[in-house]
N, C-alpha and C positions, 0 to 999 in steps of 0.2 A: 324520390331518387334512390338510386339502389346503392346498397354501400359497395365499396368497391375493396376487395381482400388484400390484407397489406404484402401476401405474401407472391402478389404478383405485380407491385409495383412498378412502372416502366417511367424509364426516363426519356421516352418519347424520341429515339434516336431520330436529328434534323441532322439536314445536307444544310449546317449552319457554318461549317468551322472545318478548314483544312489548315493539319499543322504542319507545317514543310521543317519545321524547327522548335528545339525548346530550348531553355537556358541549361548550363552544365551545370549550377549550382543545383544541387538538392535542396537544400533549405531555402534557397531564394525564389525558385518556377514553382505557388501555390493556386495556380488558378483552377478554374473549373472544366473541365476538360469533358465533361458527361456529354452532351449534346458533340456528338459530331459525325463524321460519316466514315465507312468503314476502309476509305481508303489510306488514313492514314495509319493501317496497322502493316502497312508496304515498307514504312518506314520506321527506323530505331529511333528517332527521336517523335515521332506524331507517339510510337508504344510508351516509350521514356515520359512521356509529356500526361499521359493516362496514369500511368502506373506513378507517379508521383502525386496526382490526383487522390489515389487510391491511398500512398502513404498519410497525405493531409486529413484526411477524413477518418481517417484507421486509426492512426499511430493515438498511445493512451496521450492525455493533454491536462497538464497540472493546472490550466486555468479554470476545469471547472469542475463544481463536482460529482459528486458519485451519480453516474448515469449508466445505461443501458452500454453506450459508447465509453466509456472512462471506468475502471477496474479505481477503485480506490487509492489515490495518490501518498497515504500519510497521514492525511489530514483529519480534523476533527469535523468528519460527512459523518453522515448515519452510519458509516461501518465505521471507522475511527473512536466514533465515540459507542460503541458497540461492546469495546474492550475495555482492557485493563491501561489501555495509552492513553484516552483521555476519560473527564466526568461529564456529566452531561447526559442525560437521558435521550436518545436518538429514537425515529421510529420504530425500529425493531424491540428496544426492552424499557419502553414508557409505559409503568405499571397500569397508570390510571389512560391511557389510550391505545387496546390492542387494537392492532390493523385489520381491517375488512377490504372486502374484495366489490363492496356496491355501496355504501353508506357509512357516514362516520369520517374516519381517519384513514382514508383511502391507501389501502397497498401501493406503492411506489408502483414507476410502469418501468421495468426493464425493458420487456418484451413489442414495446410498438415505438414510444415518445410518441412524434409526430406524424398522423398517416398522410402519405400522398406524396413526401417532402424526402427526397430520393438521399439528402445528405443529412438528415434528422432523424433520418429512421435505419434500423439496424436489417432488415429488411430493402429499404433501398438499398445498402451498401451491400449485401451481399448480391442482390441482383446488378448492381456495377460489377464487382469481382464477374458473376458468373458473363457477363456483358464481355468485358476485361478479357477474357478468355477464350471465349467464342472467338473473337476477332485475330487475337493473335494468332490462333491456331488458323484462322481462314486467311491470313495474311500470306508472306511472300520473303519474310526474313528469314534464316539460315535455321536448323534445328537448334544451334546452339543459343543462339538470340533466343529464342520463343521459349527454350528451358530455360532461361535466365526469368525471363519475364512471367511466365507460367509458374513458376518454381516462389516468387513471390509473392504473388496472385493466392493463389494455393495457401500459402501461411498466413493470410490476411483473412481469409474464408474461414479458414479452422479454428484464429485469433475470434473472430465474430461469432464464429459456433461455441466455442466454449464458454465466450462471457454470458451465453442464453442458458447455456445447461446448466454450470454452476446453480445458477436461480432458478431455472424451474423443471432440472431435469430432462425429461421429453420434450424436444422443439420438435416444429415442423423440419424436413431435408428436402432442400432445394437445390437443386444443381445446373437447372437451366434456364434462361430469362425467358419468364411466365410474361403474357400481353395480362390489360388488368379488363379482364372479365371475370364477373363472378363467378363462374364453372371451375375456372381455376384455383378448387381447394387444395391444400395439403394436409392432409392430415399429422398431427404430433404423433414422433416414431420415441422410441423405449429410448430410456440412458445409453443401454448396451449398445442398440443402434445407431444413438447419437456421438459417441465414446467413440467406435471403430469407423465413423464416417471420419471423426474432428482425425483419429491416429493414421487413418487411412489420407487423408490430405497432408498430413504432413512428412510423411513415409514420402510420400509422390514429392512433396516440396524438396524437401531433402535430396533426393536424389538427381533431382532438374538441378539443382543451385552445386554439385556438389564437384563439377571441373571447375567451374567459375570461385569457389569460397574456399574449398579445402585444401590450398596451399597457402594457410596464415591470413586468408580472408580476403576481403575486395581491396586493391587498390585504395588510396589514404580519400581519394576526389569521389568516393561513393560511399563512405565510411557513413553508417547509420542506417545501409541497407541490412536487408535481413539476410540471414545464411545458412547454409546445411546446420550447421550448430544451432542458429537460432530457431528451427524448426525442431532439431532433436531434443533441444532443450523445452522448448514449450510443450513436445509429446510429453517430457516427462513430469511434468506437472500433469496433463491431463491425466496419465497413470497413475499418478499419486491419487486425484479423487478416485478413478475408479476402483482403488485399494481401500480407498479411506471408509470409515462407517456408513456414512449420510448413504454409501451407495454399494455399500459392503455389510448388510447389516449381519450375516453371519457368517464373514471372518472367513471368507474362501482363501486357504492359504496359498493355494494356485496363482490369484490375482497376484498376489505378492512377488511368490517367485517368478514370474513371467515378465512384468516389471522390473524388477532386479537385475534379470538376465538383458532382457533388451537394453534398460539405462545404463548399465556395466558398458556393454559393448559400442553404442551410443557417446559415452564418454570420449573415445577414442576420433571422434568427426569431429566431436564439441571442441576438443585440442586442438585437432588438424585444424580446426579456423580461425585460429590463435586466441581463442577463452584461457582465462585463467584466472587466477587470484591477482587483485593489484599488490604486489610488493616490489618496496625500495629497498636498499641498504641502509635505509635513513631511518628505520621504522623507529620513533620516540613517541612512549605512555598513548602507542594508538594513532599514530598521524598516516599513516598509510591507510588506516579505516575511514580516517576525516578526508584525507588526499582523490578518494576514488571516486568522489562523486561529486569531482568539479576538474575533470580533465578535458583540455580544448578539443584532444585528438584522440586518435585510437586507441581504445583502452582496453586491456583484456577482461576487465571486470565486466565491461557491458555486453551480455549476450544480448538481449533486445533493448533499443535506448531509442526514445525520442529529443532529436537535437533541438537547440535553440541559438538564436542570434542576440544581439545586446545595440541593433540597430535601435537608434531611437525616434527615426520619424514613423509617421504612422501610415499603411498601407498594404503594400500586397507583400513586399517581402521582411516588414517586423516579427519577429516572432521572438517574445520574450518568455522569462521563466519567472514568473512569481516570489516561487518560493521563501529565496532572497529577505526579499522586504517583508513576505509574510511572516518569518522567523525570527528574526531580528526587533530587540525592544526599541521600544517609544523613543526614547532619548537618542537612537538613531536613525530615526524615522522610518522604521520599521512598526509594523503591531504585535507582534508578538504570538508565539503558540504556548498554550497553557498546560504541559502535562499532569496528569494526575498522580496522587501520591501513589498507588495502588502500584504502580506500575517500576516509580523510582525506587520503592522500598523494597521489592523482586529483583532486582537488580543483584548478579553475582557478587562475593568479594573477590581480591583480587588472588585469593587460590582455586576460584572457579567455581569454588562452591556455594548454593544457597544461604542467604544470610539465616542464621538459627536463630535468633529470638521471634521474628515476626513473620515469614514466611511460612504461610501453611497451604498453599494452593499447590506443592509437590511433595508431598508428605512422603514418599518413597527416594529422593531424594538426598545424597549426604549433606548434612549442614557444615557450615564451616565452621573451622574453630578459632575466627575471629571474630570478635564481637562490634555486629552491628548496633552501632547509638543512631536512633532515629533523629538524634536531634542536630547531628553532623555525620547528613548521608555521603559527603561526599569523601568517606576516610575509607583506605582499603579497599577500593571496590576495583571490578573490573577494568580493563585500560576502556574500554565502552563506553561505561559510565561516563566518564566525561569529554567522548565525545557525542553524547545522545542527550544530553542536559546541561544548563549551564543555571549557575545558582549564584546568591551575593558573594563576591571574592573573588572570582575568577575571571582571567584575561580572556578576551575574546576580539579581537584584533579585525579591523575590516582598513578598508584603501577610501577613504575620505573622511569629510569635518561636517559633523549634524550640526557644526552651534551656526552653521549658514544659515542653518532654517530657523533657531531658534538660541537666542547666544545666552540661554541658560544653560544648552544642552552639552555635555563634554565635548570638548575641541580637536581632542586625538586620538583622529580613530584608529591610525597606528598602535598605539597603546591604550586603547580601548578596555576598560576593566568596568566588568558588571556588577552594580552597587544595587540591588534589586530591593533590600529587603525596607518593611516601611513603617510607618508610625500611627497612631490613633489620635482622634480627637478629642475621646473623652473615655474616663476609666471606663465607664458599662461596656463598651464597645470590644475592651483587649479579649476576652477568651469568649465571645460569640461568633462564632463561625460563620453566621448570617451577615454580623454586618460588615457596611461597604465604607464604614468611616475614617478609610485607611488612604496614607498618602507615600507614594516611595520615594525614593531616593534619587540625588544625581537629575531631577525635574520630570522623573516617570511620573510620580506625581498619580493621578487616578486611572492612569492605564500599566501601572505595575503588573507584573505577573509573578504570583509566588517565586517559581521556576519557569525555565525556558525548553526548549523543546530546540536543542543545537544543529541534531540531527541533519545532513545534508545540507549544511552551512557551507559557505567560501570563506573561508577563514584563512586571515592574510598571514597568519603564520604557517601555514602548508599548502598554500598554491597562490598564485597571481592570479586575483580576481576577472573574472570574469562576466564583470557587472560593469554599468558603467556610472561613474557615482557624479551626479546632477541632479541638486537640489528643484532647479529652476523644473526639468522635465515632470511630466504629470506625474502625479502618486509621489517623487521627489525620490534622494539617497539611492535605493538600491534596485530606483523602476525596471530597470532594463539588463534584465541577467542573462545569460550568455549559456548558465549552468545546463548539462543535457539534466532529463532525468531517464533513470537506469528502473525499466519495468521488470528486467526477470537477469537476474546479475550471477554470476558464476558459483559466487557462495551457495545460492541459493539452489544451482544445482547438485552441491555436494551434499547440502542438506537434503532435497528429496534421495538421493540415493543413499543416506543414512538411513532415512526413513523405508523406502521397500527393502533394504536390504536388513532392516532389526524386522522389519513384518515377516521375512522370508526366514528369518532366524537364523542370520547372520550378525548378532549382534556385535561379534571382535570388528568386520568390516565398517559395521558401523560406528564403534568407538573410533576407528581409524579417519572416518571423514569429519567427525566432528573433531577431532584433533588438529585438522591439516588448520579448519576454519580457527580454532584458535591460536594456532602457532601466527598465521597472519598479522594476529593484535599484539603478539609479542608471549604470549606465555610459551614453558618448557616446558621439559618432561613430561608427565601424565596429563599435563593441561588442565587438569583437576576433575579429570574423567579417567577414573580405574576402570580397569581391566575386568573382564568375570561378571560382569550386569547382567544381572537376568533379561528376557525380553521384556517384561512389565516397565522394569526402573529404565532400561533401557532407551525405551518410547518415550519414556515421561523425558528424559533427558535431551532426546532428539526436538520434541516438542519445546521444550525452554530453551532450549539455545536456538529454535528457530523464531522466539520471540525474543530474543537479546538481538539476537544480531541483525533480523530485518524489522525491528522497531522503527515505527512510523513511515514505514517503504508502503502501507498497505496490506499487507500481506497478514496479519492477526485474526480478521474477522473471517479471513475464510477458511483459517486452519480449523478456528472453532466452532464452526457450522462441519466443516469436513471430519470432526472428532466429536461431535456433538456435547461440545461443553457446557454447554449451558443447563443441561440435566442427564449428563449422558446417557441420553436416548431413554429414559426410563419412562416419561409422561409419553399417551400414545395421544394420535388424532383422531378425531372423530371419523368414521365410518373407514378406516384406514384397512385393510386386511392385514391377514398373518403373515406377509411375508415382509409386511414394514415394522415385526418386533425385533429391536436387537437381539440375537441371541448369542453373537461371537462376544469376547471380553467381556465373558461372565455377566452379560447383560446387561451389562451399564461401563460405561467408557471411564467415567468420572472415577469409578470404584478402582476399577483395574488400571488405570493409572497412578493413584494417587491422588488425584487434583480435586478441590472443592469445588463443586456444579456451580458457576458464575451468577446463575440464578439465585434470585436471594441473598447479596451482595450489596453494597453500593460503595460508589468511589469516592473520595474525599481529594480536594486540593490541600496542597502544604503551601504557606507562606512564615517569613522570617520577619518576625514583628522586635522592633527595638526594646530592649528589657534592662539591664543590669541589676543591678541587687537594689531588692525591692520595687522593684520596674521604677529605678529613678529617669529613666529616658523613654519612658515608653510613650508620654503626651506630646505631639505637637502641632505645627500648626499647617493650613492648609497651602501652604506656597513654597516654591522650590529651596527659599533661606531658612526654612523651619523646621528644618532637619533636627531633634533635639541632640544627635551627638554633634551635631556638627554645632550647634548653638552652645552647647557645653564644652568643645574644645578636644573632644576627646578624636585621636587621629586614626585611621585607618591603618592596618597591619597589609605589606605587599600582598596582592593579589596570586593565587597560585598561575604557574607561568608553564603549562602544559609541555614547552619546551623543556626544561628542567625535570632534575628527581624529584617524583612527588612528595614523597612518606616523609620530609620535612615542612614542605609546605602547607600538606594537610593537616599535618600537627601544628603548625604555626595558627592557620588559619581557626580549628577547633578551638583553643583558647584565647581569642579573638570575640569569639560566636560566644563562647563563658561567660566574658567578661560582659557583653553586649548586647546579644540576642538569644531570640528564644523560638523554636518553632511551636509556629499557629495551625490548627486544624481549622481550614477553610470548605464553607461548605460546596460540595462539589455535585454532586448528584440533587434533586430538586426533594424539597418537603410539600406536604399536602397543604391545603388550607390554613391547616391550625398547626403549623410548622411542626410538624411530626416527620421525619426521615421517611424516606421511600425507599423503595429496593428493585432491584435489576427483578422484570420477569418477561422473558424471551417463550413466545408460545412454540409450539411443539409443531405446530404447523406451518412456522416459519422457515423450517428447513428447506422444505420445497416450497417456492411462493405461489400465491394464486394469480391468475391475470388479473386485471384491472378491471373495473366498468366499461371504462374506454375501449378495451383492446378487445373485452369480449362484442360489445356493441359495435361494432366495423367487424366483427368475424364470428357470424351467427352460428356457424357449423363446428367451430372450434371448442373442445373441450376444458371443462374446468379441471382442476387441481383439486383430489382428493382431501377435503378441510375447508375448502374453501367455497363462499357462495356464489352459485352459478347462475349471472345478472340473463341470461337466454334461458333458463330455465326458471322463472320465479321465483328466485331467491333458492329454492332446493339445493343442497349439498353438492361440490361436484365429483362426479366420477371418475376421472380422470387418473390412472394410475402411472406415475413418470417410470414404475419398473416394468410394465407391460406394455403400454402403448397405445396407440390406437390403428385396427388394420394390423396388429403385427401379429405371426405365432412362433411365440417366445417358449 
């Protein structure tokens, strides 16, 4: 049988299905709409009925994870635990299993999943889109209808192109629905090519969508479609990689300014569609940072959002949000997310500046001159800090009663206060990082989490939950959330225009956008970014607050491929040419930043193990009554109440932890055999991935990735250069 190339996929258009009609709900019309005939592109609802089709299969989806289709949610996927947000050794920097391209520990498959399977494959959907388009334009709707629909169409294509290039660079460019015969190759075109098709589709998206979105956006009954903004906003991320290292290796400072100039200008449509920062009047220790990423309605923080419902039968119009329950501890019937220390101890104080005694990953950097105690991270620090982590002592407030499910569990989740920290069963076990002979608090019991990961919580002290909280409902408590999630959010745009405009050396402009983003949280004056940074500190600066503030959004792992942190570009690839040697920023990123090359690292978990003098509370026993303070009588200090002034609570709660506890160094990152520590090592050929076995074997003519083994070629090296091309003259 002959294999059939994914990059011609057909959904076998059938005279199966006339839509005379679709529902007005966005979120509620998910069916499949692929098979049908082209007369329903006559009408705005048979288009409406497609193009929502198109939303369901496109839009990023926090239920699953890191795929081809789905950019990184937060979470601890292979790129999550890639960073400094969580431990864990993921495919990409598992010392003892580098990734191969035919044998072994197989390369992930961005580039195919599933061939043949029109809503599996990233390849089918963009031959929907091009399908999608075709039709509209051969239809009989007004011009202005067809830019509407076209204009959408078009940022889904370019959303699909980019999540390809990122990973491997040179993709194939397809723009028209290919029948699936084998003749039908496409050859893989250069970055540059793939860059100015992805800016070039959303240039055109922009300008379809831009009568329709640029008076303060769509209408409240369409709210979650895409818009001029949302297009200009996703160009300028793709401009930011095209600046960035991985694809800039020497430092054209043209890219920059041209970037700079276009996002500058760009800004001004971003506004017109009513983006902006979310603030209240109400901003207290951060709750406008907590508030924006659980609003029901139109929100200016969300330039591109995937909605959700808190329906809880099961069927075609359910669509819930995980997160919720995923974040939320055990004792509320949630499991919990585990961050790593690596990442809490990076964390500003709250004059903005890097903690001085233990931060050394921005060495260029001002430290503060508050002095961070590892042992009570949660004193002084950014108003962020707590809302991105939640640790023993602290209120964390949801809208129902766990002890339904289990009536050991706390009763009021109104007054919900996290008691995390846990106890041992026997002295060998208090300062071994390995062991698991730990029990926590409150009836966490063996599903403790040192620390929490708060981050994008519904927290009934700054919004009206939007969950619906039912024990009895599968999963139980917080199954059915309502939460959108927010993929590319306005901060995020001021952040990359921080960043082309220090590249462009603009660095005052740039202390100014990172400004605006902290005034958000609540700080004044300087925001504890001076004036007069050179470009160097500058970057380093833009870089660290763009890991403070989109912490656990996704967004980490690809700043640090995009800056090549992990050894800043200094290790080369095998058979790689000279135009893949860094030679901009002094030849090594890590240098000229500041930053310590992630490589060679590893990350440790923190937990708060019971201590007092002489660890008289530190043994007890396996059941949720065997708490030893609580056996010993000794009472718990109020919980810090995030509503309130911190800097007394803080202090209250440190001498608290004095009296009581102690932190544990938990082991986070994996030991060998004979329990010896491992360490982060990220290969040099990972920047750009190779294809898969699979993907090359369904696509005999398709080129490998320079570093990587070429399974149509006998194992030999592949060729494949993502900064030249194949067929192009660059």
């Amino acid at each position: 049988m002959k294999k059939i190339n994914i990059f011609s996929i057909s959904s076998l258009l059938l005279t199966l299905v006339f839509l005379a009609s679709c529902s007005d709900s966005f979120l509620e019309d998910k069916r499949n709409y692929d098979n049908v005939n082209t007369g329903i592109y006559d009408y705005y609802s048979g288009c409406e009925g497609r193009l929502n089709d198109l939303y369901s299969w496109c839009l990023p989806n926090t239920n699953s994870s890191l795929t081809w289709r789905n950019p990184s949610v937060g979470d601890a996927d292979d790129a999550g635990k890639s960073t400094e947000e969580y431990s864990g050794f993921s495919a990409f920097v598992n010392p003892e299993n580098p990734l191969t391209s035919m044998s072994g520990t197989i390369v992930p498959d961005y580039f195919q999943n599933q061939l043949n399977n029109i809503q599996e494959s990233v390849w089918g959907r963009i031959r929907n889109i091009n399908d999608f388009m075709k039709g509209v334009n051969g239809g009989s709707l007004s011009q202005d209808e067809k830019d509407e629909f076209i204009g959408q169409a078009l940022f889904f294509r370019a959303w699909c192109y980019f999540n390809l290039v990122k990973w491997y660079g040179g993709v194939p460019i397809v723009t028209e629905v290919l029948e699936p015969v084998e003749g039908n190759y496409t050859p893989r075109s250069s970055v540059k090519s793939c860059i100015e098709f992805i800016v070039n589709d959303l240039n055109e998206a922009a300008k379809r969508l831009e009568k329709a979105t640029c008076n303060g956006g769509w209408p409240s009954n369409k709210w979650g479609h895409v818009t001029s903004g949302t297009a200009l906003a996703l160009k300028g991320r793709v401009l930011l990689w095209w600046c960035s290292p991985i694809f800039n290796r020497s430092n054209d400072v043209n890219r920059w300014k041209e970037a700079y100039e276009e996002m500058a200008k760009d800004l001004i449509t971003i506004q017109a569609c009513g983006y902006g920062l979310y603030q209240t009047a109400n901003n207290i220790n951060g709750s406008d940072f907590a508030a924006m990423f659980c609003q029901p309605g139109k929100n200016p923080e969300a330039v591109f959002v995937t909605l959700y419902n808190n329906i809880t039968t099961s069927g075609l119009t359910q669509k819930n949000n995980p997160w919720e329950r995923g974040v939320r501890p055990g004792n509320t019937t949630g499991s919990g997310k585990n961050p790593s220390a690596m990442l809490v101890d990076m964390f500003p104080m709250k004059d903005g500046k890097c903690p001085g005694t233990l931060l050394d990953n921005y060495t260029k950097l001002e430290k503060s001159s508050i002095e961070y105690k590892a042992e009570y991270p949660f004193v002084g620090r950014d108003p962020r800090f707590y809302r991105t982590f939640a640790f023993p002592g602290v209120r964390w407030a949801y809208n129902g009663d766990a002890s339904e499910k289990d009536p050991y569990n706390p009763n009021d989740g109104a007054n919900y206060a996290l008691w995390n920290y846990v106890w041992y069963t026997e002295e060998s076990a208090l300062d071994n990082p390995e062991s698991s002979e730990c029990y926590g608090a409150d009836n966490l019991l063996k599903n403790a989490k040192g620390m929490y990961v708060r981050k994008r919580s519904d927290d009934l002290d700054v919004n009206s939950p939007l969950y619906s909280w039912d024990v009895l409902q599968s999963g139980g408590g917080f199954a059915c959330s309502a939460a959108p999630y927010i993929e590319l959010r306005y901060a995020e745009v001021l952040l990359n225009l921080a960043e082309v405009a220090c590249g462009a050396g603009q660095t005052e402009v740039a202390i100014q956008f990172l400004r605006q983003i902290r005034q958000r949280v609540g700080y004044t004056g300087d925001c504890g970014i001076p004036d007069g940074m050179k470009q160097d500190v500058c970057m380093s600066a833009v870089l660290y607050e763009r890991q403070i503030e989109l912490a656990y959004e996704g967004k980490r792992f690809d700043d640090m491929r995009r800056w090549m942190l992990f050894d800043g570009g200094a290790e080369k690839v095998e058979g790689a040419p000279e135009s893949w040697t860094l030679t901009g920023w002094d030849g090594n990123t890590c240098t000229w930043l500041g930053f310590k090359p992630f490589n060679g690292q590893r990350r440790e978990n923190i937990e708060f193990r019971t201590a007092g003098e002489g660890d008289d509370y530190a043994i007890g026993g396996t059941t949720y009554d065997s708490d030893p303070l609580v056996v010993s009588g000794e009472n718990r200090c109020a919980p810090i109440d995030l509503r309130k002034e911190l800097d007394a609570q803080t202090a209250n709660l440190q001498s608290w932890y004095e009296d009581y506890l102690k932190r544990k160094t938990k082991k986070g990152d994996s030991y060998d055999q004979n329990h010896i520590p491992l360490y982060i090592k990220f290969l040099p050929r990972y920047y750009f991935l190779g294809l898969s076995k699979g993907a090359q074997s369904n696509n005999k003519q398709i080129g490998q990735t320079i570093g990587w083994e070429d399974n149509n070629n006998g194992g030999a090296m592949g060729t494949f250069d993502p900064f030249v091309g194949e067929n192009e003259n660059n």
